[in-house]
Every structure is written in C-alpha cells, then in structure tokens.
C-alpha positions in Angstrom: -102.3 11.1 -41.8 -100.3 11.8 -38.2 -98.4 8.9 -37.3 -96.9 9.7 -33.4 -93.9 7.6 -32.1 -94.5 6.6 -28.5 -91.2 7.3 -26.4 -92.0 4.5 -23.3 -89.9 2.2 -21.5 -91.4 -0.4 -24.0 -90.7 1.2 -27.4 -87.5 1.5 -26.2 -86.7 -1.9 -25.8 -88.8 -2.9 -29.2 -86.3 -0.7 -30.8 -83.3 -2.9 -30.0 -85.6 -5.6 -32.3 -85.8 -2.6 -35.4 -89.5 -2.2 -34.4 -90.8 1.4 -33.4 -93.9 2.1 -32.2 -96.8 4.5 -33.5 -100.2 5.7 -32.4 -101.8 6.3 -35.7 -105.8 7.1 -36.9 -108.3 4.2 -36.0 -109.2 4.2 -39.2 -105.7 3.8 -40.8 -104.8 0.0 -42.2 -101.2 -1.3 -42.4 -100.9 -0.4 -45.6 -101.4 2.9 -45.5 -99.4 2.8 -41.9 -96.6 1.2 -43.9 -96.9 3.7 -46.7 -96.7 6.9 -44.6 -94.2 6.0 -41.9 -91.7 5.0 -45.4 -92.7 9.0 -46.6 -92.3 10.3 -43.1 -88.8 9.2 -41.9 -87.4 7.4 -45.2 -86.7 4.2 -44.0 -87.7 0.9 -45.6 -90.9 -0.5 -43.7 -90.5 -4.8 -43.5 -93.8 -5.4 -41.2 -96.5 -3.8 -39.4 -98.5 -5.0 -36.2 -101.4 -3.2 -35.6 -103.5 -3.5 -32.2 -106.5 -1.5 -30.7 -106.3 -0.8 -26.9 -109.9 -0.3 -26.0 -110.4 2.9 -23.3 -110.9 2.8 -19.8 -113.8 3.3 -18.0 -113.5 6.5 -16.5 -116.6 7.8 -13.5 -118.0 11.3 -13.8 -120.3 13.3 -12.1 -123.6 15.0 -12.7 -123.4 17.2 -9.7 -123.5 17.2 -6.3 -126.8 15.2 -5.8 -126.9 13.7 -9.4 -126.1 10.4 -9.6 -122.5 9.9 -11.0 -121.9 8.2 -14.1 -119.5 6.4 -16.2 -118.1 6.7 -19.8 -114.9 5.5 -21.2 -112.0 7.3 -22.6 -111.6 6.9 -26.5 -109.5 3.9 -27.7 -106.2 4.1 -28.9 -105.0 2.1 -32.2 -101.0 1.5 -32.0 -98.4 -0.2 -34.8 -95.8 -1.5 -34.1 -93.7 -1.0 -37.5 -90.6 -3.3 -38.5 -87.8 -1.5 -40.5 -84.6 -3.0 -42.3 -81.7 -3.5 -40.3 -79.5 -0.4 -41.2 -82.7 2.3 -40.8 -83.0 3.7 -38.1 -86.1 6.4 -36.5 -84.7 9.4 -34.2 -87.0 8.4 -31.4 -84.8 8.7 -28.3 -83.1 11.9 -28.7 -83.0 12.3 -25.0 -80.0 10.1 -24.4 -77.7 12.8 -24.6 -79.6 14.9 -21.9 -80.0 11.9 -20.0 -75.9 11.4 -19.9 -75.4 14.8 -18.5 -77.9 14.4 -15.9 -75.8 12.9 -13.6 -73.0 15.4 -13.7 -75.3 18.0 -12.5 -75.8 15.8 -9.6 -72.8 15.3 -9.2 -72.3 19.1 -8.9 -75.1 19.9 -6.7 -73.6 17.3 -4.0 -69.9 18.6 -4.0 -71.6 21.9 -3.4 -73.9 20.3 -0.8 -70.5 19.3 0.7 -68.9 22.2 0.7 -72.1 24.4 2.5 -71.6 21.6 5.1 -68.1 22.3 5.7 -68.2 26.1 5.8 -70.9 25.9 8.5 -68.7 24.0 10.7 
C-alpha cells in the first residue's frame, strides 16, 4: 500500500501538533494506515483520522455542437496520522532551500544596483 505525505500550508501547521498528513487507497482502514505508515518511516503511530473528500464536479465537452457534460473528478481519502512526541516524518525538507532563497535575492538586487549605477 502507497501512503503519500501531503506537503501544504496545512500539514505544515498539523505537524507542529505531531500529526502528518497522508493520501492513502480508498479502500485502506486505519489500521492498516497505522500499520504501514509504522513500517514506512519507523515511528510509533498514537492515532489516525481518516476522512474522504468527495471530487469536484468538473464540465466537459462532447464537441463543438454536442451538448457539454459533467462528471466529477475521483475522490480523495486522507489520514491524518498522530505520532509520539520524539518521532518525527521528513516531510518539509524544503526549509533549507527556502532559507537560501532570500540571499539570492538579495544578490540579484545589489546587482540590480549596481547596473543602475554604471548607466549613470
């Protein structure tokens, strides 16, 4: 079973609580959500909240003088998993790029600065 961590604004905050987030199989219960997010990243699982967002209804067409229709996008099952206090998931790698993002920025307007004052 493929359990996917969802790196959002949201998750990120949930994490702060010990809880991650997971799209997992619609099929897939919490125990066996429990079980394989334990195997996958070795961490002690304490509870799991599961929830099933229903998909939107999305309009399509049948050509150009058809009549266009509507169908709806497949839904999506989420957990919300719970670990102990001292596990933690490698979710949010991206910090350390995100840190050196504003250097470059920094950078780009000293040299912004410096075209200014050579055209002068």
């Amino acid at each position: 079973m493929l359990v996917i961590p969802r790196a959002t604004e949201k998750a990120y905050t949930e994490e702060t609580k010990h809880t991650y987030v997971f799209i997992v199989p619609a099929e897939a219960s919490k125990q066996l959500i429990a079980k394989e997010v334990a195997e996958q990243f070795k961490v002690t699982v304490k509870d799991v909240r599961v929830l099933t967002r229903k998909g939107k209804k999305t309009r399509y067409s049948r050509g150009k003088h058809a009549y266009p229709g509507t169908t709806y996008r497949r839904d999506r099952k989420l957990a919300y998993v719970t670990v102990g206090e001292k596990d933690k998931i490698p979710v949010f790698n991206e910090q350390k790029a995100e840190q050196k993002q504003p250097e470059k920025t920094a950078e780009k307007k000293a040299k912004k600065e410096a075209k200014k004052g050579g055209d002068k």
